[in-house]
LUMVOLO-242229 format. One line per field, with one value per residue (C-alpha): x, y, z; residue number from 1. Coordinates in steps of 0.1 Angstrom, whole numbers, plus 5000, padded with zeros to 4 digits. Layout:
<sites>
X <- c(X, ...)
Y <- c(Y, ...)
Z <- c(Z, ...)
num <- c(NUM, ...)
</sites>
This chain:
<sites>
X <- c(4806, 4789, 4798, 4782, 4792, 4828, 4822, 4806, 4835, 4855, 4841, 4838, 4876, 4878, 4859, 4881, 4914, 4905, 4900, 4930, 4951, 4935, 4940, 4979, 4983, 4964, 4957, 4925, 4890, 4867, 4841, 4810, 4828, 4852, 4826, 4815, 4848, 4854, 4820, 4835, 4863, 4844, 4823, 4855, 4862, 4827, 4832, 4867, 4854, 4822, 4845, 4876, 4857, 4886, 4861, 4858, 4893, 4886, 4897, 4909, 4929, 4948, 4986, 5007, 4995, 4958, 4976, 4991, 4955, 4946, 4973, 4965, 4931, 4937, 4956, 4928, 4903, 4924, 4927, 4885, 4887, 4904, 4879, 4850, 4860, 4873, 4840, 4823, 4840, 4862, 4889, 4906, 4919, 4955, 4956, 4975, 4993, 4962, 4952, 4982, 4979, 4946, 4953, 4985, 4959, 4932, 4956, 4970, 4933, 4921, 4952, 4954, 4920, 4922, 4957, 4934, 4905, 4928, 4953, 4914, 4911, 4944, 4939, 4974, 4965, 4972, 4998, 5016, 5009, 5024, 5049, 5085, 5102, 5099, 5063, 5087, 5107, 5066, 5055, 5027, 5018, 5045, 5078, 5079, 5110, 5105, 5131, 5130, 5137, 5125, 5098, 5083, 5082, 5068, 5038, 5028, 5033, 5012, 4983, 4954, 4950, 4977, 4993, 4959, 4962, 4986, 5021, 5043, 5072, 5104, 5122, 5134, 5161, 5170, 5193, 5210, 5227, 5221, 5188, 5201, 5189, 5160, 5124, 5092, 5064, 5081, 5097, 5133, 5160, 5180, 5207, 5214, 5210, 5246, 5245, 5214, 5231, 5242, 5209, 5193, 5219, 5212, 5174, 5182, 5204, 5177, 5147, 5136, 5140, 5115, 5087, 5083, 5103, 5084, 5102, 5089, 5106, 5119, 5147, 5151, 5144, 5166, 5197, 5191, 5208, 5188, 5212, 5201, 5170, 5169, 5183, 5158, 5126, 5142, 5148, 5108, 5108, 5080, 5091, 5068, 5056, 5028, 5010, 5013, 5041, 5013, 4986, 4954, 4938, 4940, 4951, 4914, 4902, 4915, 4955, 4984, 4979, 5004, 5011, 5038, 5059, 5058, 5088, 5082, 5085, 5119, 5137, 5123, 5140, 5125, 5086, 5079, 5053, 5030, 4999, 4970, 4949, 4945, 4935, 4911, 4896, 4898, 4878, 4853, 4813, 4828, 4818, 4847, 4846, 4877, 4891, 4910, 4900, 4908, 4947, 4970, 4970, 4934, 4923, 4946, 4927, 4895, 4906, 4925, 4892, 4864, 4888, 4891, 4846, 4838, 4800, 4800, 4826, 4826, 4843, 4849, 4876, 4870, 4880, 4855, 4878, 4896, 4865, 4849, 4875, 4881, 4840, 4837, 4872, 4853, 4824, 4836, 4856, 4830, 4800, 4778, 4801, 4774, 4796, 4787, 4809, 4809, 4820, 4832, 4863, 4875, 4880, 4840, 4836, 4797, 4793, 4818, 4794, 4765, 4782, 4798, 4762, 4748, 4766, 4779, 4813, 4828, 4863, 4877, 4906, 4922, 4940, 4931, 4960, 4977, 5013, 5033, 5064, 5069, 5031, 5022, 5052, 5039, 5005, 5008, 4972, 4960, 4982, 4974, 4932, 4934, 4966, 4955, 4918, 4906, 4923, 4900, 4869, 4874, 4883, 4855, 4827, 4841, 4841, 4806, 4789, 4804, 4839, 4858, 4888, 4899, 4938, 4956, 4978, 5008, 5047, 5078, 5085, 5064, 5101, 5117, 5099, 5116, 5086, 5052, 5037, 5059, 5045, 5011, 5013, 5028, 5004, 4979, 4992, 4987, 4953, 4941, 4947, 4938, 4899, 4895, 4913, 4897, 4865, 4857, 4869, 4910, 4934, 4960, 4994, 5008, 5041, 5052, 5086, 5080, 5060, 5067, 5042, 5021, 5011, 5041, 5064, 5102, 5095, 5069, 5087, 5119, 5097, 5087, 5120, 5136, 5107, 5117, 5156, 5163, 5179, 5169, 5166, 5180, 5178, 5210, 5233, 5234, 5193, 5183, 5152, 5132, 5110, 5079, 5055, 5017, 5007, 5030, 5018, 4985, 4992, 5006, 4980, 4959, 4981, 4986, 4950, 4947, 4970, 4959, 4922, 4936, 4958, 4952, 4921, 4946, 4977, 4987, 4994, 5031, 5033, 5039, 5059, 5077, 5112, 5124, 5158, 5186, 5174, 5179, 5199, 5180, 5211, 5212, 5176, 5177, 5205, 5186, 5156, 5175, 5192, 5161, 5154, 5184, 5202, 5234, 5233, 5252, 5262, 5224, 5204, 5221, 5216, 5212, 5215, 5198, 5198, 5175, 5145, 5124, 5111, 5134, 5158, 5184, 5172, 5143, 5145, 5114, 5116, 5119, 5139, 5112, 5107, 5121, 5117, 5105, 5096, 5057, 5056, 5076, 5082, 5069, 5084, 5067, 5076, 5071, 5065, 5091, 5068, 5028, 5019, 5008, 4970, 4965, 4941, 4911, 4925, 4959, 4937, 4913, 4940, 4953, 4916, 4922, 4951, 4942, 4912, 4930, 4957, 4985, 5013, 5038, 5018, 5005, 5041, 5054, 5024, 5026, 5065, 5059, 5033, 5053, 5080, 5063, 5050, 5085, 5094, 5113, 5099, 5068, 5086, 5066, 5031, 5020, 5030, 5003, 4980, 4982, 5003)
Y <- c(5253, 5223, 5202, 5226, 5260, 5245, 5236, 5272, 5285, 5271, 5276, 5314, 5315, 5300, 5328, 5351, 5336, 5339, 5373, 5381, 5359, 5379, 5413, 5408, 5391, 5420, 5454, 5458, 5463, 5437, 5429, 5404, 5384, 5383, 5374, 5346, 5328, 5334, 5316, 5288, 5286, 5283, 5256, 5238, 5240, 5227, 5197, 5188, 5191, 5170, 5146, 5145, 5156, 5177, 5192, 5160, 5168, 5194, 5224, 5232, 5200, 5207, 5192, 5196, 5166, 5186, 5218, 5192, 5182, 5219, 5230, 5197, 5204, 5239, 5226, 5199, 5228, 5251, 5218, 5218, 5253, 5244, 5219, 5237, 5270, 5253, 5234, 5264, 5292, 5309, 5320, 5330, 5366, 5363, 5329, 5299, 5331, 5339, 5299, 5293, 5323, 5318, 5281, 5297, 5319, 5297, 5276, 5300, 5310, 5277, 5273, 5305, 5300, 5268, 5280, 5310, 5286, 5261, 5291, 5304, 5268, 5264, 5299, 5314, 5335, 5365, 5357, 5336, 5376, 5400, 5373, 5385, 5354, 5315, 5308, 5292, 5328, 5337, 5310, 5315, 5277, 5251, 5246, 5214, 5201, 5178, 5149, 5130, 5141, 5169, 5146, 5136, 5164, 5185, 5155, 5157, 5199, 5194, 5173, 5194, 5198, 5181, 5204, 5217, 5240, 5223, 5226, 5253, 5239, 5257, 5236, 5199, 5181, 5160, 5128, 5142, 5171, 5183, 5191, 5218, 5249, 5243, 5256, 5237, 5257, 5283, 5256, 5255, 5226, 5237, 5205, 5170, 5148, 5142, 5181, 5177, 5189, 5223, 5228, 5227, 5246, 5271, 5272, 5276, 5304, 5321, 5319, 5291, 5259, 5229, 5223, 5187, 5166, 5144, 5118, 5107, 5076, 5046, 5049, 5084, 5079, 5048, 5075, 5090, 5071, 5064, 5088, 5116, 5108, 5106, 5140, 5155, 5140, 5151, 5189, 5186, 5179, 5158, 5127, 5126, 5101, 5104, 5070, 5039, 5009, 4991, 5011, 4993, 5022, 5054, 5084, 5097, 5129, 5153, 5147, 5124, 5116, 5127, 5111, 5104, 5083, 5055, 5045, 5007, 5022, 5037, 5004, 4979, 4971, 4985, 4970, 4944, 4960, 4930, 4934, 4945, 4936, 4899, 4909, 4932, 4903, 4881, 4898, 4920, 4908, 4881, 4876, 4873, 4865, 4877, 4856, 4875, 4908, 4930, 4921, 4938, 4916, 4909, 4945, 4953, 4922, 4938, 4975, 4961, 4934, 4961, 4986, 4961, 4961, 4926, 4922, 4918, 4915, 4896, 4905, 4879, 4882, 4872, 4906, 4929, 4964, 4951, 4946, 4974, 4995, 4976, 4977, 5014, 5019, 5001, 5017, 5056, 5046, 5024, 5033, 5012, 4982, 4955, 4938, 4924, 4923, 4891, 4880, 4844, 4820, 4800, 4772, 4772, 4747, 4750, 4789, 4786, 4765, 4789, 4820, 4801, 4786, 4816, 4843, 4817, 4834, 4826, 4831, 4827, 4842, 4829, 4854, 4845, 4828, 4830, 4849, 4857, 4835, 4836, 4835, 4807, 4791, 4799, 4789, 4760, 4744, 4779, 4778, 4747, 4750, 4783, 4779, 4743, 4734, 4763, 4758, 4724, 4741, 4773, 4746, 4722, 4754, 4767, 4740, 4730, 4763, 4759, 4786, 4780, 4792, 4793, 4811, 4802, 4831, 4808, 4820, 4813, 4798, 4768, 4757, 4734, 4749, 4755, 4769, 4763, 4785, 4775, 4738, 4751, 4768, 4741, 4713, 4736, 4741, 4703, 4707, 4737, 4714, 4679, 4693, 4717, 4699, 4669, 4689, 4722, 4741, 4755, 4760, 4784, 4783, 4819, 4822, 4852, 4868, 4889, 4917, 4952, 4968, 4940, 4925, 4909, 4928, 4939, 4979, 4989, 4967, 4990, 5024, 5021, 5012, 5040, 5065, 5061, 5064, 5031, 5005, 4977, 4948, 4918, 4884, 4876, 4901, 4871, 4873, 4877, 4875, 4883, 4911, 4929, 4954, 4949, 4962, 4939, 4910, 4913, 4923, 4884, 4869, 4884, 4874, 4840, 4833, 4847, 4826, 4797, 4804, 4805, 4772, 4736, 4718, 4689, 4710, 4707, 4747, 4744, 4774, 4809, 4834, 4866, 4865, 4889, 4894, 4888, 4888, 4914, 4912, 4925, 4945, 4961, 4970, 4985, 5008, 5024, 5027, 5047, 5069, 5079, 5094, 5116, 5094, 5077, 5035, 5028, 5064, 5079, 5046, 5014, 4982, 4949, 4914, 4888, 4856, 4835, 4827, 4792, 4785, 4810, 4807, 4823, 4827, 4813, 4797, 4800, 4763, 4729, 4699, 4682, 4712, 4725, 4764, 4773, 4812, 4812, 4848, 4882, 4889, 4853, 4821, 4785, 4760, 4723, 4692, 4666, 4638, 4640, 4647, 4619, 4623, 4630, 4609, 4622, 4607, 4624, 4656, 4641, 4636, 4674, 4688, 4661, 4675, 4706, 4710, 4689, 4715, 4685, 4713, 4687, 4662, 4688, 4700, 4661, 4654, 4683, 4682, 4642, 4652, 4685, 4657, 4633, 4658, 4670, 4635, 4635, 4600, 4581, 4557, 4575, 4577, 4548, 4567, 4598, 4576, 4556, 4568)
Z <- c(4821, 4802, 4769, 4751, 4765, 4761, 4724, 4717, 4732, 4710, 4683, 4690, 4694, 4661, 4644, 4662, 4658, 4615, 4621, 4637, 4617, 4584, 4599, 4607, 4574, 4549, 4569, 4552, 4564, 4574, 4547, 4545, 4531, 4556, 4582, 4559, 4561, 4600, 4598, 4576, 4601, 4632, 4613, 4607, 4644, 4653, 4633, 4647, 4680, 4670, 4657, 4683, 4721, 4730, 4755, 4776, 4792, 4825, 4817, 4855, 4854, 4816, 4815, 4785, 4769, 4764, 4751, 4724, 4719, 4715, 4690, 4670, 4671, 4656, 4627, 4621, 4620, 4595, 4568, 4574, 4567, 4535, 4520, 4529, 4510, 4485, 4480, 4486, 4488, 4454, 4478, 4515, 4522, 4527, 4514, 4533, 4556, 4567, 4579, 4592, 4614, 4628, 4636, 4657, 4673, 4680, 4694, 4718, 4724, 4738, 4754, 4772, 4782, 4799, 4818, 4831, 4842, 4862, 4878, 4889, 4907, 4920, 4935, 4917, 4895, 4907, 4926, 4897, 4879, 4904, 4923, 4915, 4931, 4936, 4951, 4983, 4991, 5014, 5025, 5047, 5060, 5075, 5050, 5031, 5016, 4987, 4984, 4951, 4914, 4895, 4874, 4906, 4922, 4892, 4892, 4928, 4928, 4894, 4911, 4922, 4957, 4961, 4996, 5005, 5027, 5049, 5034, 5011, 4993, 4997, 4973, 4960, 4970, 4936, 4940, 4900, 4907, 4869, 4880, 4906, 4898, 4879, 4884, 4889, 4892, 4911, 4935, 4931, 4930, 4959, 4955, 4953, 4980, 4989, 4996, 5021, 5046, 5030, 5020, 5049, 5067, 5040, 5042, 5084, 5079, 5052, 5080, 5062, 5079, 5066, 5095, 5073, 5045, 5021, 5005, 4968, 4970, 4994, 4977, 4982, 5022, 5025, 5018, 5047, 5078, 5111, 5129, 5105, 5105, 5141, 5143, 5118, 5140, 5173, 5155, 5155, 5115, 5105, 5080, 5051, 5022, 4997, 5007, 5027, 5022, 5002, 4978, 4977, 4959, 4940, 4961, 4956, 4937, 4960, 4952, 4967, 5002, 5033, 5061, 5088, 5081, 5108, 5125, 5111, 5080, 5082, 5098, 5074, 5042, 5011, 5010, 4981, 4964, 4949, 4917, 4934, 4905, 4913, 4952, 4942, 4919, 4944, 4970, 4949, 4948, 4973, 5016, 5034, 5069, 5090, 5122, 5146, 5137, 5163, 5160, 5141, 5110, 5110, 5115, 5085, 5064, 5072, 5061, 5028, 5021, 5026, 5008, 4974, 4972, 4990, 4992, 5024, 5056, 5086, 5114, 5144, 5174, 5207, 5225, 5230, 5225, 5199, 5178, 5185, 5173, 5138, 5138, 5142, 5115, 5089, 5094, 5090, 5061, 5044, 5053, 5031, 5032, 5046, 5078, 5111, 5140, 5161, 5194, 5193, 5206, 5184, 5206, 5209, 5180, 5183, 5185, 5155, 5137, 5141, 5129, 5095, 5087, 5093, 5072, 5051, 5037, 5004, 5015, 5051, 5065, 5100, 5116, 5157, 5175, 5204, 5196, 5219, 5220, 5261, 5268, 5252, 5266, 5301, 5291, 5267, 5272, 5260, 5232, 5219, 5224, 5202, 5176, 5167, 5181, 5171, 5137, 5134, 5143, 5119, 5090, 5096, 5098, 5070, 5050, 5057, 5052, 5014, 5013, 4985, 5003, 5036, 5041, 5075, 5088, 5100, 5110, 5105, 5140, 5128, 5111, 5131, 5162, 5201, 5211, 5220, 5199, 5167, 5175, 5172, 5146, 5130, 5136, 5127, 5089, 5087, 5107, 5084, 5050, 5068, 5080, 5053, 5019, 5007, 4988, 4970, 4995, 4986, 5014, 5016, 5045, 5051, 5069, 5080, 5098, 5125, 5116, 5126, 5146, 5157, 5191, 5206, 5184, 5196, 5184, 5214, 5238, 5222, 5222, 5256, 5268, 5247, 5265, 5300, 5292, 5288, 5291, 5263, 5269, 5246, 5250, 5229, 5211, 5183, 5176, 5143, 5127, 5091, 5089, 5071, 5076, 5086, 5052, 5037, 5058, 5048, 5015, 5013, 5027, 4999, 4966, 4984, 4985, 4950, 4933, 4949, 4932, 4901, 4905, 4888, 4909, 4911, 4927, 4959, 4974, 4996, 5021, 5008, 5020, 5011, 4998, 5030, 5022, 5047, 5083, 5108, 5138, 5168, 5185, 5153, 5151, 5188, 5176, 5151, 5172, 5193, 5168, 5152, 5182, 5184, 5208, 5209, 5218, 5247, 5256, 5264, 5260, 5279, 5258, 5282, 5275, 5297, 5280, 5259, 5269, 5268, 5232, 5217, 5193, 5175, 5140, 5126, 5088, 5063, 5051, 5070, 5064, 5044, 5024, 4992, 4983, 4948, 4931, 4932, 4920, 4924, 4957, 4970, 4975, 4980, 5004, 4990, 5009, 4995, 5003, 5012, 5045, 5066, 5079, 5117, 5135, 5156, 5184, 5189, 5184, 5209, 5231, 5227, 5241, 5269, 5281, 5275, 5291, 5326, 5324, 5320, 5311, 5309, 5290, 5266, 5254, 5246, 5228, 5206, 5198, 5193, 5167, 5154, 5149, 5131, 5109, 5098, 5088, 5047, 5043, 5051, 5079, 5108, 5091, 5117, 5146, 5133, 5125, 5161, 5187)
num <- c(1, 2, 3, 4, 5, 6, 7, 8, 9, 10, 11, 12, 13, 14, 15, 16, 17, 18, 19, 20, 21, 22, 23, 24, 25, 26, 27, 28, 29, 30, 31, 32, 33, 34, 35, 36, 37, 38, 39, 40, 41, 42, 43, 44, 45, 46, 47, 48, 49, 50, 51, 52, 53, 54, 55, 56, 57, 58, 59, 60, 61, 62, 63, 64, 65, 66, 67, 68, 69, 70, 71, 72, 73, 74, 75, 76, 77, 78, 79, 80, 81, 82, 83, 84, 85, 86, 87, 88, 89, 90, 91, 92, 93, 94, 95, 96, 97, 98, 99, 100, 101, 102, 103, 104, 105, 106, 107, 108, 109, 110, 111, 112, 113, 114, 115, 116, 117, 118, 119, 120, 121, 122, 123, 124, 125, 126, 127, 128, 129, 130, 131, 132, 133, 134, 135, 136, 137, 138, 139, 140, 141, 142, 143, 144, 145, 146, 147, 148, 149, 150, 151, 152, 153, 154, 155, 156, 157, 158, 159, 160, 161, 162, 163, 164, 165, 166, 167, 168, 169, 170, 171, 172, 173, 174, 175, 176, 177, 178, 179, 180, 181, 182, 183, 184, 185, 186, 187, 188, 189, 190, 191, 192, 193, 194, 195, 196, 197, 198, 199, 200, 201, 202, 203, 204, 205, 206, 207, 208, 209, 210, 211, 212, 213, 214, 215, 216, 217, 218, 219, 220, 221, 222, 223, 224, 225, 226, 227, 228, 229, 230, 231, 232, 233, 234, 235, 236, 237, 238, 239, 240, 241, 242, 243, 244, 245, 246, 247, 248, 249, 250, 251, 252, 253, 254, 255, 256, 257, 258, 259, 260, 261, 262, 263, 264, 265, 266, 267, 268, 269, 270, 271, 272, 273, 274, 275, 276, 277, 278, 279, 280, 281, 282, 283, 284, 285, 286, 287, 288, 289, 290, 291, 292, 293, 294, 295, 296, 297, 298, 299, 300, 301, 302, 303, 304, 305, 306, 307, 308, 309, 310, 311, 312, 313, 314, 315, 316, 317, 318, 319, 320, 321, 322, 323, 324, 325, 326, 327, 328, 329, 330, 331, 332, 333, 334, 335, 336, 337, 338, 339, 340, 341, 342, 343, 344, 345, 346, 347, 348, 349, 350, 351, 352, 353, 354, 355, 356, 357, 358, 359, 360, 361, 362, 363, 364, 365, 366, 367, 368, 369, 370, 371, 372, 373, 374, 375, 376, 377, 378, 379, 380, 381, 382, 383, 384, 385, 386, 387, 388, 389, 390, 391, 392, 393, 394, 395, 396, 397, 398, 399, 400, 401, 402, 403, 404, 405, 406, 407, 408, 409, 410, 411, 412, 413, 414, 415, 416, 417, 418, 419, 420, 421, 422, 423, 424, 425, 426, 427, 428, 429, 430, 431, 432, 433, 434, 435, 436, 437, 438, 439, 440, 441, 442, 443, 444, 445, 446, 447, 448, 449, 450, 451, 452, 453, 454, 455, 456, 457, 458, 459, 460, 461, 462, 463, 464, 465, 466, 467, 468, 469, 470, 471, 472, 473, 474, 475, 476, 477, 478, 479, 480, 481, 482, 483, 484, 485, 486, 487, 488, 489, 490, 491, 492, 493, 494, 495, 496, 497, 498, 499, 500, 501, 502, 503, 504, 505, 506, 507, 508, 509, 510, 511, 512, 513, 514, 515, 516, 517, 518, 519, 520, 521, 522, 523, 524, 525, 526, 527, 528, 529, 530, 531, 532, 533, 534, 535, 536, 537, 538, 539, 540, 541, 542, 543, 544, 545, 546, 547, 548, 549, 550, 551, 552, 553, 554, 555, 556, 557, 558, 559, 560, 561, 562, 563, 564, 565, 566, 567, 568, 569, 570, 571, 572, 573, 574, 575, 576, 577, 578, 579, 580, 581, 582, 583, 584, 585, 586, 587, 588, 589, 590, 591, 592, 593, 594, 595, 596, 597, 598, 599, 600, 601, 602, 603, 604, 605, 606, 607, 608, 609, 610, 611, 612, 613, 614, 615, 616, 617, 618, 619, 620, 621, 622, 623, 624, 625, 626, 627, 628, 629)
</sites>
């Protein structure tokens, strides 16, 4: 029904409501005169409506606030009513009785109307009619248990579409137990969630056991231990939440989203949820040209960027699959995104060039690197041509083809580095700033923890262990490191780059990173693992320990000796230089490729931690030995 079908509805229930309201206040006949003033009323009602839209709001979609609206707009129409007979008018039948009850009906008229239309397109009416009990007591479709309080759980039940035609509720588990027993839209509070237990015990021995539980909140899952948890996903109950760790978006028109919660998800700490506002600034109207990817963190850039309406995306990794997986991705879910997917190395400096000048990106994010601690260490030539060459090359292309930003995805192995990889990706945070600073172009130094999920990550190496019966493998039962989510990851690369856009032209940007909390041991971390799979540590899954390995270290830190830590913005923390960093020559970098390309293994690794150790100098004493060693 249109605007104007609406409004004639309206103010045909106006006419009516007068008529009723004068027949209950005076049992008389209906008169012409009579008619007359049902005509005045329904005029009043046409100009309230002319005046206020009430229509605008869908009536399949009302919520208490538009049945406000609707009794507010009666009242409205019955003063209108007033003025016009009295400038027109002598008098009402029934006087003020008689106004006050047809603004009570019309009222209940528009609101009854719009509660039929949306129980039509929610498909309840009838059943909400004839139903004798809770909607949960039949379910036809798999059980969902909702966890989280009664307000949130009225909201997502209340949002359209929200279950499809996937899920019936069966009830809420609230964390206030004064909400036990209530009713929200015939889904009942079955207990608190100290009680869960009992309640599901009670729902088993009813014939009602949950095929999935959603949890509203983090907070709400992070009640739950892995060992419960571990028992409910082995029981075959599938672990629900409304939407990712990170929203980039609205939920879309057809309701809150569902999904699986992902194992990553339930052994991180909460997830720092950062102002998507200034990302989606940042990267909308804008070309962004993505390094790396096909990896984990780079395929996530590219599904967040084209996600937050860049003008265009570039995609560049130098594996074949990996591309052509985050190619196709983008491609189903943003189909008239404008992107190119490109096959290039890094460490080709020339084909580099080419693809920079060519589609000429206004923000540059690089994501390609070599990760894997004990790879790299076996293959250190490799590690430095791609973690720090490769850095030059992306920096000097960018900067050339006119970015105004370029964002290096760096770690936090880079601090005091044991490792090969750590090195590199140290010397190529001074690289990144040193080839692309100096000019327009802004740079930005990401460091992240380990993140959950991704390529090199402990959790598969866990999962797989975990699959085959066991046992895991640790390096040392001391090992402890920080850790975040992909989403997160990415999500920080994104508010890094956008504060630095918005900083002084004369400020220096220290390395950002998120404020992870305490850091995880390792041991630990393979204990839950196997609980949430229903298993005992120890007893059905053998831990191992087998010793450190070459680069590796105990903990990792987020900020080096000549580094102070400062709050850049919630949820993110800035590591200052204490003093400026020293300039690296050409030539050590010349000497770098030298080595790298003759395969000197031995040489490569002293001139790298020589450099990584000039470059974590507190003073300016070894600024000669950069310059000319």
């Amino acid at each position: 029904m249109g605007h104007v079908g609406k409004i004639a509805t309206n103010v045909l229930l106006a006419f009516l409501a007068l008529l009723v309201g004068r027949y209950l206040v005076i049992d008389m006949p209906f008169t012409g005169d009579t008619l007359l003033q049902a005509t005045y009323y329904g005029l009043g009602a046409l100009i309230v409506e002319l005046v206020f839209r009430v229509e605008r709001a869908p009536w399949r979609f009302v919520s208490a606030s538009d049945h406000l609206r609707l009794f507010r707009s009666a009242v409205l129409t019955a003063a209108t009513f007033m003025v016009i007979t009295r400038m027109v008018h002598p008098g009402i039948d029934g006087g003020l009785r008689t106004v006050a009850g047809a603004a009570l009906i019309q009222g209940t008229f528009l609101s009854a109307l719009r509660v039929i239309r949306r129980s039509l397109h929610e498909r309840q009416l009838l059943d909400s009619v004839l139903r004798l009990g809770p909607a949960s007591m039949h379910p036809a479709l798999p059980r969902l248990l909702i966890i989280g309080s009664a307000a949130e759980a009225e909201a997502f039940l209340r949002s359209p579409a929200g279950l499809g035609e996937r899920y019936t509720p069966i009830g809420v588990v609230s964390p206030m137990d004064r909400e036990t027993g209530d009713e929200l839209r015939g889904v009942c509070v079955l207990g608190a969630i100290a009680d869960f237990d009992r309640v599901l015990a009670r729902l088993r021995d009813s014939g009602l056991p949950p095929s999935a539980i959603l949890f509203m909140t983090d907070s709400a899952m992070s009640t739950f231990g892995a060992e419960r948890l571990g028992r409910l996903k082995t029981e075959g109950v599938r672990l629900l939440r409304r939407h990712g760790v990170v929203e980039m978006g609205p939920a879309g028109d057809n309701g809150p989203i569902l999904r699986e919660i992902s194992l990553e998800e339930l052994l991180s700490r909460p997830p720092v949820r950062l102002d998507p506002e200034p990302i989606r600034a940042l990267v909308w109207g804008r070309r962004v040209l993505v390094t790396g990817a096909g990896g984990s963190i780079g395929s996530e850039l590219c599904r967040q960027i084209a996600a937050s309406g860049c003008a265009q995306l570039t995609m560049v990794d130098a594996s074949e699959y990996n591309l052509f997986h985050i190619d196709r991705e983008i491609a189903e879910r943003h189909p008239l995104l404008p992107r190119r997917e490109i096959l290039c190395d890094v460490r080709d400096a020339a084909r580099v060039e080419r693809v920079f000048a060519q589609h000429k990106p206004d923000i540059v994010f690089h994501a390609a690197a070599l990760k894997h601690v004990t790879l790299v260490e076996n293959h250190p030539c490799e590690g430095v041509r791609t973690n720090v060459l490769g850095t030059r090359n992306v920096a000097l292309a960018a900067k050339a083809c006119g970015a105004a930003h370029l964002a290096l995805i760096s770690t936090d192995k880079a601090v005091a580095p044991t490792s090969i990889m750590g090195a590199a990706k140290r010397v190529a945070e001074a690289v990144a700033r040193q080839y692309g600073g100096g000019g327009d172009m802004r740079v930005s130094i990401v460091r992240f923890g380990n993140v959950l999920g991704s390529a090199g990550s402990v959790v598969p190496i866990f999962q797989s262990q975990i699959a085959r019966g066991g046992p895991i493998t640790l390096t040392d039962a001391e090992v402890e490191r920080y850790f975040m989510t992909i989403p997160e990851a990415v999500q920080l690369v994104l508010r890094a780059v956008a504060l630095s856009m918005i900083a002084s032209d004369g400020d220096e940007d220290g390395v950002l990173t998120l404020e992870m909390g305490e850091p995880v041991k390792i041991i630990d971390l393979a204990k839950r693992m196997i609980e949430l799979q229903g298993l005992v540590p120890g007893r059905d899954i053998e831990i191992k320990i087998t010793g450190l390995r070459p680069g590796e270290k105990l903990t990792e830190t987020l900020v080096d000796v000549n580094e102070v830590a400062r709050a850049k913005a919630p949820g993110i923390m800035e590591a200052v230089r204490m003093s400026p960093a020293a300039p690296i020559a050409d030539a050590r970098l010349e000497t770098l490729d030298a080595l790298a390309e003759a395969g000197d293994e031995a040489g490569i690794r002293a001139a790298l931690f020589d450099l990584v150790e000039a470059l974590r100098q507190t003073g300016p004493s070894k600024v000669v030995k950069i310059r000319a060693s």
